[in-house]
C-alpha positions as CSV (number, residue, x, y, z in Angstrom):
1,X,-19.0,-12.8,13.2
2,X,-21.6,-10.3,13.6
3,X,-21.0,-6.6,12.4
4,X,-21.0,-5.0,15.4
5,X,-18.0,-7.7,16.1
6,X,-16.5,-6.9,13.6
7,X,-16.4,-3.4,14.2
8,X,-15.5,-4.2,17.6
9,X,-12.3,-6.4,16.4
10,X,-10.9,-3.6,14.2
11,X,-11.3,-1.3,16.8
12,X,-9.2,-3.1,19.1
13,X,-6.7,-4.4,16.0
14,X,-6.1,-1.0,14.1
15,X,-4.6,0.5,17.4
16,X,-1.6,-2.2,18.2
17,X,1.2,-0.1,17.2
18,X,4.8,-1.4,19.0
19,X,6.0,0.9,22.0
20,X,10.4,0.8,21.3
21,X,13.0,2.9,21.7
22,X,15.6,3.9,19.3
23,X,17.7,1.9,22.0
24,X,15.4,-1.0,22.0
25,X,15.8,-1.4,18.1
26,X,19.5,-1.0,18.4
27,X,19.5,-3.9,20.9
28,X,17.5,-6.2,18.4
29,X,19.3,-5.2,15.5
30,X,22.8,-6.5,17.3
31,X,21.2,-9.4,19.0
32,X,19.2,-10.9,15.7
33,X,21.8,-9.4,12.9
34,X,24.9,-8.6,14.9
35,X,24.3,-5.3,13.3
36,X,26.0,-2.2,14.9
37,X,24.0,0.7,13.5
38,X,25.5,4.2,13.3
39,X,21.9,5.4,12.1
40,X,18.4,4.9,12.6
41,X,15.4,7.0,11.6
42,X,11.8,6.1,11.9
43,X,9.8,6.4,8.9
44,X,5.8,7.4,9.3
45,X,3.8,4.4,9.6
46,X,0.2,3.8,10.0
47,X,0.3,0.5,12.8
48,X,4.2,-1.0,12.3
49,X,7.4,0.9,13.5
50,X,9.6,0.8,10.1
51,X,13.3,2.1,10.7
52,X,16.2,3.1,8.1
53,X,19.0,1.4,9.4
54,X,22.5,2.4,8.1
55,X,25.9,0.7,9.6
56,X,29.7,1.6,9.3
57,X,31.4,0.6,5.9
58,X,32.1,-3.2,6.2
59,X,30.3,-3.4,9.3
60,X,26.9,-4.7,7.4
61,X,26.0,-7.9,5.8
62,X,28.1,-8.7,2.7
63,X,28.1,-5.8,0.9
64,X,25.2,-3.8,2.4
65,X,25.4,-1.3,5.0
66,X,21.9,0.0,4.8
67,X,18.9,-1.6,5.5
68,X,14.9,-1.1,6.6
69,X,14.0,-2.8,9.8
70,X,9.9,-3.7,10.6
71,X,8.2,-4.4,13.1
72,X,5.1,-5.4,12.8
73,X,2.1,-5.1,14.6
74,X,1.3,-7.8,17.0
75,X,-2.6,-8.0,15.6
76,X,-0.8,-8.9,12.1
77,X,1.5,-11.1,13.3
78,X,-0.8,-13.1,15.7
79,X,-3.4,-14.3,11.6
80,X,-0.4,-15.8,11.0
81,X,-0.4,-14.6,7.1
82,X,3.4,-13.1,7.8
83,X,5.5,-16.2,6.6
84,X,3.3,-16.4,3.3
85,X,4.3,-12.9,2.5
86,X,7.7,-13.2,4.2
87,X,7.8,-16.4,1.3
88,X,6.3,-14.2,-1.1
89,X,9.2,-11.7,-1.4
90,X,12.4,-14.0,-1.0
91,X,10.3,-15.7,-4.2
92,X,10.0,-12.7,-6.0
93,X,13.9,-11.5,-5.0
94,X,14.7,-14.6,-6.2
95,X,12.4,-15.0,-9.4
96,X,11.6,-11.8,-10.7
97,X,14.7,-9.6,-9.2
98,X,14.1,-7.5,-12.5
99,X,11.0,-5.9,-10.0
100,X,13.0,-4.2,-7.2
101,X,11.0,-5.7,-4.7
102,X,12.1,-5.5,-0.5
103,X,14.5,-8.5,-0.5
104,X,14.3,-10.1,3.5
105,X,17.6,-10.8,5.2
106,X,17.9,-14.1,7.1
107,X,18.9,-13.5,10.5
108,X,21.8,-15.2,12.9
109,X,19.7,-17.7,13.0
110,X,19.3,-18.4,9.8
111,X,15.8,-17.8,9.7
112,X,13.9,-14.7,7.5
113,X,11.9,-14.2,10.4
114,X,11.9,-13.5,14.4
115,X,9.0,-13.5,16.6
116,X,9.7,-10.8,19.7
117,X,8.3,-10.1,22.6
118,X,7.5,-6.5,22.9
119,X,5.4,-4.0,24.3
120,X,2.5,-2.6,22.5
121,X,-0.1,-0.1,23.3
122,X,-4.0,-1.4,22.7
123,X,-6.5,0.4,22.4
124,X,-10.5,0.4,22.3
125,X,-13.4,2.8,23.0
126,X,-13.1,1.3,26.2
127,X,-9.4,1.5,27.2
128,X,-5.9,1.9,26.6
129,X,-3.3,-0.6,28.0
130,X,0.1,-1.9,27.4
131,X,0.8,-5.2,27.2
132,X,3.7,-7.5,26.0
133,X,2.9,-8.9,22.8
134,X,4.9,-11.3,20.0
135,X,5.8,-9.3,17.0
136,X,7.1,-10.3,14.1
137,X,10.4,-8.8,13.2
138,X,12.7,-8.8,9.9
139,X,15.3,-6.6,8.2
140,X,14.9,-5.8,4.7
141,X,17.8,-4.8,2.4
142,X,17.1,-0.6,1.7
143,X,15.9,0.1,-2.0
144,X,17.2,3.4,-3.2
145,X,14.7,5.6,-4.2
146,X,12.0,8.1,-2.5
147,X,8.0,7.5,-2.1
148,X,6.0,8.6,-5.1
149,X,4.6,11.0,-2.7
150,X,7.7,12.6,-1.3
151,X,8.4,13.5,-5.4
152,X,5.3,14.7,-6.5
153,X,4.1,16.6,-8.4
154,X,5.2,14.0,-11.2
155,X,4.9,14.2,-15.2
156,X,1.6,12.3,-16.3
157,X,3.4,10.1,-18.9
158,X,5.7,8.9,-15.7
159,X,2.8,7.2,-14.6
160,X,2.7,4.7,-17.8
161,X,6.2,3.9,-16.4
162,X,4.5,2.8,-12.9
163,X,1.5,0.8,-14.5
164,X,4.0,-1.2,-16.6
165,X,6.0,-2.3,-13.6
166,X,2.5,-3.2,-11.6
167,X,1.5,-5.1,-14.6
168,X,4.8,-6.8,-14.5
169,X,4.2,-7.1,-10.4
170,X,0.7,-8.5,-10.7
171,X,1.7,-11.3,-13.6
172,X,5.1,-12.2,-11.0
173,X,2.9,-12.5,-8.2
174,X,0.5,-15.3,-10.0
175,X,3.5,-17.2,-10.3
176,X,4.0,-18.0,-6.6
177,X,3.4,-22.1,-6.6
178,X,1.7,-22.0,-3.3
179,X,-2.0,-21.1,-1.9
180,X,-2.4,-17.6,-0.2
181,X,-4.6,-16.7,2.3
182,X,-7.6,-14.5,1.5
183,X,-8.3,-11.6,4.0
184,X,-11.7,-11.2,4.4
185,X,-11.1,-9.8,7.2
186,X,-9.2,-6.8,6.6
187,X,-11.2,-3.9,6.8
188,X,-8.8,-2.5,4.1
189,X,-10.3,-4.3,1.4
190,X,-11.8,-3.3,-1.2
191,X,-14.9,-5.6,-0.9
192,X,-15.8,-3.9,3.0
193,X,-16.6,-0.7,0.9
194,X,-20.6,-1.5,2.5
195,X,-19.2,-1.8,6.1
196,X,-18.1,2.5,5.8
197,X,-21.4,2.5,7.1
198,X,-20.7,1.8,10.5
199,X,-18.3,4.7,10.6
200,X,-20.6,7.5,9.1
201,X,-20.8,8.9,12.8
202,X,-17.0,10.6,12.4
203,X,-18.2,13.2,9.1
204,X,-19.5,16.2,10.5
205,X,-20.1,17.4,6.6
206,X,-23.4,16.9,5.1
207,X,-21.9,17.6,2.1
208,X,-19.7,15.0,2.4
209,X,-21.5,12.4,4.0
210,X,-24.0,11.9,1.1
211,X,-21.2,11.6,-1.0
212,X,-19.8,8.8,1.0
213,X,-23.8,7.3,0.8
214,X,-23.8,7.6,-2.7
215,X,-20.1,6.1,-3.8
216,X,-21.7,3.2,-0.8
217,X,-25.0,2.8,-2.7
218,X,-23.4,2.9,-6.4
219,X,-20.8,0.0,-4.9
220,X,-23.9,-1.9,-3.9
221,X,-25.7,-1.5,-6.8
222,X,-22.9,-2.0,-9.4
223,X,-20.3,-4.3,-8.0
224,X,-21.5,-6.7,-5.6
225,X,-23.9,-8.4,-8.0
226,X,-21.0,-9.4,-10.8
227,X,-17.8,-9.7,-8.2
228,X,-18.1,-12.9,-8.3
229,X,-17.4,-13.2,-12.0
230,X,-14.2,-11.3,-11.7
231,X,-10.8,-13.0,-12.0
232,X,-8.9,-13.9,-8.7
233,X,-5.3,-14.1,-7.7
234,X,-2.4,-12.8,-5.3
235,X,-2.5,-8.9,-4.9
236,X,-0.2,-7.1,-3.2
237,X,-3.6,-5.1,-2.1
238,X,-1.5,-1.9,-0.8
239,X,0.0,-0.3,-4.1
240,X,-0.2,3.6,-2.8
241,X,1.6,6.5,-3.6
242,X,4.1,5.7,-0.3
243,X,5.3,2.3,-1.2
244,X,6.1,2.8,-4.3
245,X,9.5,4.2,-4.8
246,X,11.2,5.7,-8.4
247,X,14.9,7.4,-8.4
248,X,15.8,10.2,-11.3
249,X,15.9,8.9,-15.0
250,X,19.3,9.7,-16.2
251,X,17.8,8.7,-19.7
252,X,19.1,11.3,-22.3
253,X,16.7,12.8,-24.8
254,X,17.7,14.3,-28.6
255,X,19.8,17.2,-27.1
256,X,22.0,15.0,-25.1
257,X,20.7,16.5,-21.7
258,X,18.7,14.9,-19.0
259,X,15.0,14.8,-19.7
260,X,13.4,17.1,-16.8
261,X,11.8,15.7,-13.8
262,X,11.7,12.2,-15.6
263,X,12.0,9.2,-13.0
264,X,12.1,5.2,-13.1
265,X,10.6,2.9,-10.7
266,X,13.1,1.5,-8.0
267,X,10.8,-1.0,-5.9
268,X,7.8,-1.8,-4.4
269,X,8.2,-1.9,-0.7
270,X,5.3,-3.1,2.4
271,X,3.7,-6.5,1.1
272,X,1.9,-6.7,4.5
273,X,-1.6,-7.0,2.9
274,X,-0.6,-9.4,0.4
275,X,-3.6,-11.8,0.1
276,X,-5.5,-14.0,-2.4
277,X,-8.3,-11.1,-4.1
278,X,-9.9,-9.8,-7.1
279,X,-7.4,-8.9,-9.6
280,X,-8.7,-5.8,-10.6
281,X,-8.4,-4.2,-7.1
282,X,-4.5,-4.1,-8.0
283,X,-5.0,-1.4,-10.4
284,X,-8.2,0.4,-8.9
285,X,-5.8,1.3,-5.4
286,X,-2.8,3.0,-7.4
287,X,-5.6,4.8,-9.6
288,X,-6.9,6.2,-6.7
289,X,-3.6,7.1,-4.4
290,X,-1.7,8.4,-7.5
291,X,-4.1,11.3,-8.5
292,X,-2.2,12.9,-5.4
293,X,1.1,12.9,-7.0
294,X,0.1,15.1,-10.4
295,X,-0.8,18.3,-11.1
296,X,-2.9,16.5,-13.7
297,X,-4.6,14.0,-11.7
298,X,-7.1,12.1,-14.2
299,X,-4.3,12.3,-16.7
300,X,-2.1,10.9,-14.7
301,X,-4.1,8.1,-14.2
302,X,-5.2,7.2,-17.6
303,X,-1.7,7.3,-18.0
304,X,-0.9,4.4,-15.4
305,X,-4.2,2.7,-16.5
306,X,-2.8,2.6,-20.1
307,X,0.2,1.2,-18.5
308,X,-0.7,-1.4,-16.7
309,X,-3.1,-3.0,-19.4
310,X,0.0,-3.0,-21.5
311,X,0.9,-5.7,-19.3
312,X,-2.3,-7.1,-17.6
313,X,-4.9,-6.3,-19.6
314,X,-8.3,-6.1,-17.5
315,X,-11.4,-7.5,-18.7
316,X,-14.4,-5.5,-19.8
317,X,-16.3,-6.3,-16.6
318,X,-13.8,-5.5,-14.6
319,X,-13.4,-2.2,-16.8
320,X,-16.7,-1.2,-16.4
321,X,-16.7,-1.2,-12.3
322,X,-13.4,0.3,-12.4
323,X,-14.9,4.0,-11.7
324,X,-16.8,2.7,-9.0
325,X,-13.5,0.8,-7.3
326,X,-11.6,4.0,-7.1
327,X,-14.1,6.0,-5.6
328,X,-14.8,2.6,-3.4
329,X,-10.9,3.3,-1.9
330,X,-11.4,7.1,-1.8
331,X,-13.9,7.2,0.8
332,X,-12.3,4.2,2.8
333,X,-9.1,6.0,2.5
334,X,-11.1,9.2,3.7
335,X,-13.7,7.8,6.1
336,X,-11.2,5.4,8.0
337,X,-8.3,8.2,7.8
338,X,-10.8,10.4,10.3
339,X,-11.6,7.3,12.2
340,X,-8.0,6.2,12.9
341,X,-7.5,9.5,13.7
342,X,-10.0,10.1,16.1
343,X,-8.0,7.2,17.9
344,X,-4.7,8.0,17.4
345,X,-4.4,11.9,17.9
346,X,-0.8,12.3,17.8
347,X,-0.4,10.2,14.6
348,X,-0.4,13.2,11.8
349,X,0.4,10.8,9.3
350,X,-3.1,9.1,9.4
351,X,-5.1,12.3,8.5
352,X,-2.3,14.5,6.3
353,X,-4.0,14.1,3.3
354,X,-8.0,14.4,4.0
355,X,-8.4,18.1,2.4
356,X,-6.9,16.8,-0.8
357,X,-8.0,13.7,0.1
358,X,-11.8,15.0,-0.3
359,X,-11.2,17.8,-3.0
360,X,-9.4,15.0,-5.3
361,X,-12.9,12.7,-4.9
362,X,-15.0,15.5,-5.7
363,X,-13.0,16.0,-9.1
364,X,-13.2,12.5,-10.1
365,X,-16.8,11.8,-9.6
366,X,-17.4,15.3,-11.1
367,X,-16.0,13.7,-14.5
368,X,-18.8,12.2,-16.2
369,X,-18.5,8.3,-16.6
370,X,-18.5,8.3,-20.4
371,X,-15.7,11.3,-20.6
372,X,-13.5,8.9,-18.0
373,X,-13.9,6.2,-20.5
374,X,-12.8,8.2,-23.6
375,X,-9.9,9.3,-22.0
376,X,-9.0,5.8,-20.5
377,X,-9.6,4.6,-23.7
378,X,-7.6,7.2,-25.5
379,X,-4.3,6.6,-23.2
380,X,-4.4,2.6,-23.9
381,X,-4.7,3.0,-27.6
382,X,-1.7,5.4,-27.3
383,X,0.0,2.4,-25.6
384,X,-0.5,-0.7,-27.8
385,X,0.0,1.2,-31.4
């Protein structure tokens, strides 16, 4: 596949978003799940349509009466990686419950997965059209708990408390006994950091764009030539700040009284991306999509750093193009954010965070490489004594 192809394909794929009705998802929900919902309320989503689904008492499945319904996007469906990850997570619910991850729910017929036909608005430069598509669908049971994001700002040492459970996440997922896909594909990944270029048209910033050209050039320079030296295994590839959930701590400190704004992590939720990648790219996303959730940004993320080797320690190569990962994510986060958004106008959840989006960059590139490593380094010692 040429580039321009490949631009062409993601143009047509990152715009498949399911057309329903709160009426359409009640039908599915009481035709796949004989579920009678007495609530439903969409969450913000970037290509799926993810519901909170909440029933009568003892009108649910055993014991649960509240429950997240998806709906995938018919592009996603149609690579066929959705059973693997479907697999992934009963496996992990079943292995590794200790990790609060989205547990699927089988449906009536006894299956963790349905495949729907339903309409689905397309998109390209060159036109918009509805067609009806087959979706995957599943229901999820509901993790308590709100998005990092939704809680922010949060204490810096929190963040140690997020690391450990990604470390813990990371060593689970090596576990799964059978081969996983890679996604080369996916313009989300962390190796298409060189392909920003073909988007460079949608920054109307000067200042900006040679930022973007620089972070593109370092990447080139610094991490192509040794990535394939680094270790490989399942990621979950899309740790951010919004599918990672934490509930308050009701921990006690010395005075017997609640420590203040202290939280624990209740789940990981959206294992959409969840393919076979570098290992390191599992700590370089949260590093980057964190910093928005402290008032002490590069704290914060020494502090989840520090965490996260306590349980899967990185190597030193890895370590060194760590600095050049996270900036890697910023400006696809930041670049694509303003291309998505250029198609999907009414979506404001694509571009809500591109001013702090772009002031955050600015002051982590504007910490000099060797004070970033004294401070990583700091945290981590603080850690293992």
């Amino acid at each position: 596949m040429t580039d321009n192809e490949s631009v062409n394909k993601v143009k047509l794929r990152r715009s498949c978003k399911p057309l329903l009705s709160i009426d359409d998802v009640k039908v599915l929900l009481q035709r796949l799940f004989g579920l009678r919902a007495s609530e439903i309320q969409e969450f913000p989503s970037y290509y799926d349509r993810i519901y909170y689904v909440k029933t009568d008492p003892n009108q649910g499945i055993g014991e649960q009466n509240e429950f997240s319904f998806k709906v995938l996007n018919s592009e996603f469906t149609a690579e066929g990686a959705v059973e693997t990850q479907t697999d992934i997570l009963d496996f992990l619910q079943s292995t590794f419950p200790e990790l609060k991850c989205q547990a699927p729910l089988l449906n009536k017929n006894n299956s963790l997965l349905s495949y729907e036909p339903i309409k689905t608005k397309l998109e390209s430069v060159e036109e918009v059209c509805r067609l009806t598509t087959v979706t995957a669908v599943r229901l999820f049971s509901f993790l308590p708990g709100k998005p990092l994001l939704k809680l922010a700002p949060l204490p810096p040492p929190f963040f140690q408390k997020v690391g450990k459970h990604l470390g813990n996440l990371q060593n689970a997922l090596q576990k799964y006994p059978y081969d996983v896909r890679e996604d080369s594909d996916n313009i989300w990944c962390l190796d298409k950091v060189p392909h920003l270029k073909h988007y460079l048209w949608v920054i109307n910033d000067a200042k900006k764009l040679r930022i973007v050209e620089d972070v593109i050039s370092e990447y080139e320079r610094k991490v192509i030539p040794v990535r394939g030296e680094f270790r490989r295994g399942v990621v979950h590839q899309d740790c951010n700040h919004s599918n990672i959930l934490a509930v308050p701590s009701l921990e006690v400190n010395a005075k017997k009284s609640q420590t203040p704004r202290d939280y624990n992590v209740s789940g990981i939720i959206d294992f959409d991306f969840t393919a076979t990648s570098f290992l390191v790219y599992e700590i370089a996303i949260p590093m980057m999509y964190l910093m928005f959730c402290s008032d002490e940004p590069l704290e914060a993320t020494a502090n989840l750093l520090a965490g996260f080797e306590s349980r899967a320690p990185l190597q030193e190569k890895e370590r060194g193009v760590l600095r050049v990962l996270i900036a890697g994510r910023f400006i696809q986060s930041l670049v694509l954010g303003l291309y998505f958004a250029s198609l999907n106008p009414d979506n404001s959840y694509i571009s809500e965070s591109q001013v702090e989006g772009w002031n955050l960059l600015e002051l982590f590139l504007n910490q000099s490489e060797d004070d970033q490593l004294k401070l990583w380094g700091k945290f981590r010692r603080n850690v293992f004594v």
